[in-house]
C-alpha positions as CSV (number, residue, x, y, z in Angstrom):
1,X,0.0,0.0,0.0
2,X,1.5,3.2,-0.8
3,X,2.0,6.1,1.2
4,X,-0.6,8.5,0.1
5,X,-3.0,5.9,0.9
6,X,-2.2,5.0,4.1
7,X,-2.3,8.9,5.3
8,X,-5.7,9.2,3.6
9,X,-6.9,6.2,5.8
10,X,-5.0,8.3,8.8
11,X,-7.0,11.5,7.9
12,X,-10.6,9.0,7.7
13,X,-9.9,8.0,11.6
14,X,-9.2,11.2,12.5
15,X,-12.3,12.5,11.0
16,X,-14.7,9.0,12.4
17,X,-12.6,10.7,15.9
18,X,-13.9,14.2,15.3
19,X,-17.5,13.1,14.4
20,X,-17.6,11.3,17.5
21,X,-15.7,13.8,19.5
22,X,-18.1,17.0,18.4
23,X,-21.1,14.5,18.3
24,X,-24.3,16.3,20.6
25,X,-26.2,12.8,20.6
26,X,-23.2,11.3,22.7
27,X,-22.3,14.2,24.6
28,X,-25.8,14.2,25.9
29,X,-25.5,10.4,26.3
30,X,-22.7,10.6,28.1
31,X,-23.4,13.6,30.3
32,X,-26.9,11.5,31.3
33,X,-24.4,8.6,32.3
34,X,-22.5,10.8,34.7
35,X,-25.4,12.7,36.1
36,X,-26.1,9.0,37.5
37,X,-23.1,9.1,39.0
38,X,-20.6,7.2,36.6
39,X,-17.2,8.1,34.9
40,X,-17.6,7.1,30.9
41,X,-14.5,6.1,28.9
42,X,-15.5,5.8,25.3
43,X,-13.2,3.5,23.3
44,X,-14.2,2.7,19.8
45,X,-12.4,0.6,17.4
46,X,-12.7,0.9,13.5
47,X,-11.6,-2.1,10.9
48,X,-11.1,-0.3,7.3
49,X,-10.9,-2.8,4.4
50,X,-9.6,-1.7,0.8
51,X,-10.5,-3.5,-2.5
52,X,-8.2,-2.4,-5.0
53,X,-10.6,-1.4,-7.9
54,X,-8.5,-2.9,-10.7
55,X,-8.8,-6.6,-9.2
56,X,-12.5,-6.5,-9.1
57,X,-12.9,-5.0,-12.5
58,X,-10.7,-8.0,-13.6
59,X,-13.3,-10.5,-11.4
60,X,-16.1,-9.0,-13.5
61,X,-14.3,-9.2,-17.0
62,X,-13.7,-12.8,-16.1
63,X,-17.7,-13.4,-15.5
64,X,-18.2,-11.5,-18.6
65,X,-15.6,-14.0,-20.5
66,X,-17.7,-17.4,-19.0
67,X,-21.0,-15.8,-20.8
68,X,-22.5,-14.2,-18.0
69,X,-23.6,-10.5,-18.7
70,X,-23.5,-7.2,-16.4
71,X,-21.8,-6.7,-13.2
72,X,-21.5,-10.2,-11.0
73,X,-18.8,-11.9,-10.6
74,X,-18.6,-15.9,-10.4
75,X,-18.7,-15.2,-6.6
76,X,-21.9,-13.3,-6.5
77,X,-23.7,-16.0,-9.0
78,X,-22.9,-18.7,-6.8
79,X,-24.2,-16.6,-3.9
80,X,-27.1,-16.3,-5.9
81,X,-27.1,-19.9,-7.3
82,X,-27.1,-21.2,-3.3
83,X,-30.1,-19.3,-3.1
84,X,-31.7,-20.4,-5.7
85,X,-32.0,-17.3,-7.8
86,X,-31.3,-16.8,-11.2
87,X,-30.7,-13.9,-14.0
88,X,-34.2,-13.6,-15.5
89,X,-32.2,-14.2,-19.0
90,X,-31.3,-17.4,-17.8
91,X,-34.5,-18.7,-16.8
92,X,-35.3,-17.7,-20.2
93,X,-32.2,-19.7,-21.8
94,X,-33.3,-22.6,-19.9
95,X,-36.4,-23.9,-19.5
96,X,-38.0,-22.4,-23.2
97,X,-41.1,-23.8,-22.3
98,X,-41.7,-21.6,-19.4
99,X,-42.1,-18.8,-21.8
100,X,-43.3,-20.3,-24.9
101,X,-40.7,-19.9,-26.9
102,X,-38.4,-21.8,-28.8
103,X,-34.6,-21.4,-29.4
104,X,-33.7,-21.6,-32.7
């Protein structure tokens, strides 16, 4: 990961600390909890994850390339598949007698 990315994920936890920090909905939250006689320490951890864009383009391009048309990968038509939900074009492709029609 290069360096201007890891201080632009720097500069996103300062700002998820400033929104907290400035945030009226916890400060009033919090000064309820010590009007009932407690000391609050707030400690909040946050998980960033990074797709790099390229590599899921290249995911979709390689669904594309097995037939499959728009934006799902192999991954999300298996999801889908384990569901049992299919493309409306391919309930089209394979049952023709659902619809009436006939492939020629």
């Amino acid at each position: 990961m290069n360096q201007k990315v890891k201080n632009l994920i720097q500069k996103l936890g300062e700002a998820i600390h400033e929104s907290v920090s400035e945030s009226e909905d916890i400060a009033g939250v919090v000064k309820n909890i010590r009007e009932q006689g407690f000391d609050v320490l707030l400690m909040l951890e946050a998980t960033i994850g990074l797709n790099e864009v390229e590599a899921e383009a290249d995911e979709v391009t390689d669904a594309a390339d097995e037939g499959t048309e728009g934006p799902f990968t192999s991954n999300d038509l298996d999801f889908l598949k384990s569901l049992r939900i299919s493309l409306a074009e391919d309930e089209s492709t394979d049952s023709p007698e659902s619809t009436g029609s006939t492939e020629v």
